[in-house]
C-alpha positions in Angstrom: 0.0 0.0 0.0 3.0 2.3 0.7 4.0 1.5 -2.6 0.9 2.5 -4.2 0.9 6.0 -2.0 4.5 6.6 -3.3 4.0 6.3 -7.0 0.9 8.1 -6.9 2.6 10.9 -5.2 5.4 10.7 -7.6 2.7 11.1 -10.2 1.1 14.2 -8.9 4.3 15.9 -7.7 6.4 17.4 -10.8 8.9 18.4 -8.5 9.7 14.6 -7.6 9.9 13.9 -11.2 11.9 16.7 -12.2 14.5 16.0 -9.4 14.9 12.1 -10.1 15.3 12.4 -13.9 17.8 15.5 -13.7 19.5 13.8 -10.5 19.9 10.4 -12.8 20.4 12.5 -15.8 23.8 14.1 -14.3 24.7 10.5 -12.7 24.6 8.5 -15.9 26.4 11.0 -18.0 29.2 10.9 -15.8 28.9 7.3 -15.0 28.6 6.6 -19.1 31.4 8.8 -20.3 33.9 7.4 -17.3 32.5 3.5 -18.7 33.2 4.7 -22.3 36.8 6.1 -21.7 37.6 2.1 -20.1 36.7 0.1 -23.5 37.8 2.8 -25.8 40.8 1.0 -27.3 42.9 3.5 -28.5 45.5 6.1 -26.1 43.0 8.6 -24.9 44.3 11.1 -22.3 41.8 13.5 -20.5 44.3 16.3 -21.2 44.4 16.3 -25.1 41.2 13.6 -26.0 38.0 15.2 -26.2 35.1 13.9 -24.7 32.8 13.8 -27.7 36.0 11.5 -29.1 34.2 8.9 -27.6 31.3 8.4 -29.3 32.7 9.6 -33.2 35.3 8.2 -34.8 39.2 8.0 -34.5 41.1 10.2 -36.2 44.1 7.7 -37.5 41.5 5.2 -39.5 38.0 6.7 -39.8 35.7 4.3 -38.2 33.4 4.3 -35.2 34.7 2.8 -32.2 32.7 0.2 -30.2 31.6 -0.6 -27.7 32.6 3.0 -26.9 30.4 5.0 -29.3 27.4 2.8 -28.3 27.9 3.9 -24.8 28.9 7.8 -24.6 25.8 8.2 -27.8 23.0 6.4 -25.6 23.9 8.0 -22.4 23.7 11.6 -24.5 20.2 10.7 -25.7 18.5 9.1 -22.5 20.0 12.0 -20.6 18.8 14.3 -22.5 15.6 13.1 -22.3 15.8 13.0 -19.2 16.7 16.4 -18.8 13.8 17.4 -21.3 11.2 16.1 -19.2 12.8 17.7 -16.5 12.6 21.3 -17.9 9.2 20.5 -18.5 8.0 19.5 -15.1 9.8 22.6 -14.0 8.0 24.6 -16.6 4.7 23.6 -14.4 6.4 24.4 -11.3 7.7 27.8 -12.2 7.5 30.0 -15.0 10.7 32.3 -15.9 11.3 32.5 -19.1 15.6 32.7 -18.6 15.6 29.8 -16.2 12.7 27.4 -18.1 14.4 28.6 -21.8 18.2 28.0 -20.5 17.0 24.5 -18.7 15.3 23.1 -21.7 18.3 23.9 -24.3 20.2 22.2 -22.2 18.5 19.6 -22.3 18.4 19.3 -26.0 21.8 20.3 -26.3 22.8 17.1 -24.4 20.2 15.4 -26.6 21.6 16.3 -29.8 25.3 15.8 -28.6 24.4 12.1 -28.6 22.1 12.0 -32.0 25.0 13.9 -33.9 28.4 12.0 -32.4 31.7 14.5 -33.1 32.3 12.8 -36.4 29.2 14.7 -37.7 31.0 18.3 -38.5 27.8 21.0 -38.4 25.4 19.4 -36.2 27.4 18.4 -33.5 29.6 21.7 -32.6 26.3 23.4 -32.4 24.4 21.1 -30.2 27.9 20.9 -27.6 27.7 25.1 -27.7 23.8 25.2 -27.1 24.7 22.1 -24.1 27.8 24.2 -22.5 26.1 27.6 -23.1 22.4 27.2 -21.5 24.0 24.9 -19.3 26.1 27.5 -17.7 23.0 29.8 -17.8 20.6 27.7 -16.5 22.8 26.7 -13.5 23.2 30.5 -12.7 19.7 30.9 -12.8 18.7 28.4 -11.0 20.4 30.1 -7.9 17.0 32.6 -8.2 14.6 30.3 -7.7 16.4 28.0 -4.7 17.0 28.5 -1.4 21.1 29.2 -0.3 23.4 27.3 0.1 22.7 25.7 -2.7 21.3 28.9 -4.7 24.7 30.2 -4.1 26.5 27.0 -5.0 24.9 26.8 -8.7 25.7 30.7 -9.1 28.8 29.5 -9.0 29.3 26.3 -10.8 27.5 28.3 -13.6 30.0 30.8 -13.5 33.2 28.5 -13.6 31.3 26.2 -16.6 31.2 29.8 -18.7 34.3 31.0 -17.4 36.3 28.0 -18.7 33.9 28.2 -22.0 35.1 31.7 -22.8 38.6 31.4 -21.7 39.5 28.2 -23.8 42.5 29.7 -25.3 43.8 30.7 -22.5 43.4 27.1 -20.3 44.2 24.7 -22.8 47.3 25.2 -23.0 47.4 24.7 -18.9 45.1 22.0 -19.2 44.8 20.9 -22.9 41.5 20.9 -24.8 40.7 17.5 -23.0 41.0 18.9 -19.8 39.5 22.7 -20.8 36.4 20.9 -22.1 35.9 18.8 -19.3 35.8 22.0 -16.6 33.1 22.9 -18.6 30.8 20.0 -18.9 32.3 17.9 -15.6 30.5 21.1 -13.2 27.4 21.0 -15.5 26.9 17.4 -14.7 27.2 18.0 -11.0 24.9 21.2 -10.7 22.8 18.4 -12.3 23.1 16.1 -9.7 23.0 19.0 -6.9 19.7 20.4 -7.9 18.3 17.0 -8.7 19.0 16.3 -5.2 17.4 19.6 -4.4 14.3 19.4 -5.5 14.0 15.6 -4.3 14.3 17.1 -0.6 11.4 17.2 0.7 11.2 20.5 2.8 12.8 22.1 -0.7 11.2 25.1 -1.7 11.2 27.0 -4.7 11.7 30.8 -4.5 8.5 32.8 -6.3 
């Protein structure tokens, strides 16, 4: 009967669905990209390999690595739509148009990173800028609608994600493009997690 109670809650409560799926959402991509750096067979160094490497092809021959590719590409897309429905639930919980905008093309940013893998030259430079661009933006506004410490915590993961996005030149060669892109998209992943966990809490309130 408990069991009952709980799903129907889960049902009625966007905010419990919102948190799980953008909770797991940040989980799995982290869990999925780690999983598709062990079976990629090739040298790949966090400092110079990118992480879209791992679900395109390699450089030296031209063809698509597996199992790797199979694994970075479907965590992308079930995280994504993960993250869509997220942004949606959140849409019925509160309405501002920076946060719900930012939130959703994140969402299908992260979607379209795994649709288009890196070997697809247009499609998937756009869908990695929308990811690390709302991504940032959405994690900065998300500080105005939740309580401190956290608000203050996502103000500033948001602001490290951009600040590493629009000082690339100057990192990589501290850090190489491996490791630039990866302070981008590694504190994405865990304001992801952090607000997930947020909104799961259950005295968590958001700000009107």
């Amino acid at each position: 009967m408990t069991l009952i109670s709980d799903i129907n809650l889960f049902k009625r409560d966007p905010q419990l669905v919102a948190g799980t799926l953008l909770f797991l959402a940040g989980f799995i991509v982290i869990m999925g990209i780690i999983t598709a750096e062990i079976f990629y067979p090739y040298e790949y160094t966090t400092s110079d390999s990118m992480i879209s490497d791992l679900g395109s092809t390699h450089s030296s021959n031209d063809i698509t690595i597996h199992p790797s590719a199979i694994i970075f590409n479907l965590t992308m897309i079930i995280a994504g739509i993960m993250a869509l429905i997220s942004a949606y639930c959140m849409f019925l919980l509160y309405k501002k148009l920076i946060f719900n905008i930012s939130f959703s093309l994140f969402g299908l940013g992260v979607l379209g990173v795994g649709i288009f893998p890196g070997n697809v030259k247009i499609l998937h430079p756009i869908f990695a800028l929308i990811t690390f661009i709302s991504g940032g933006i959405a994690a900065i506004a998300s500080s105005k609608i939740i309580e401190p410490p956290y608000g203050h915590i996502s103000l500033c993961i948001g602001g490290i994600s951009l600040l590493f996005l629009v000082s690339a030149r100057f990192f990589i060669p501290i850090l190489g493009s491996g490791g630039t892109e990866r302070w981008i998209v590694y504190p994405l992943m865990i304001w992801s997690i952090g607000f997930g966990a947020y909104l799961l809490g259950t005295n968590a309130r958001l700000k009107k």
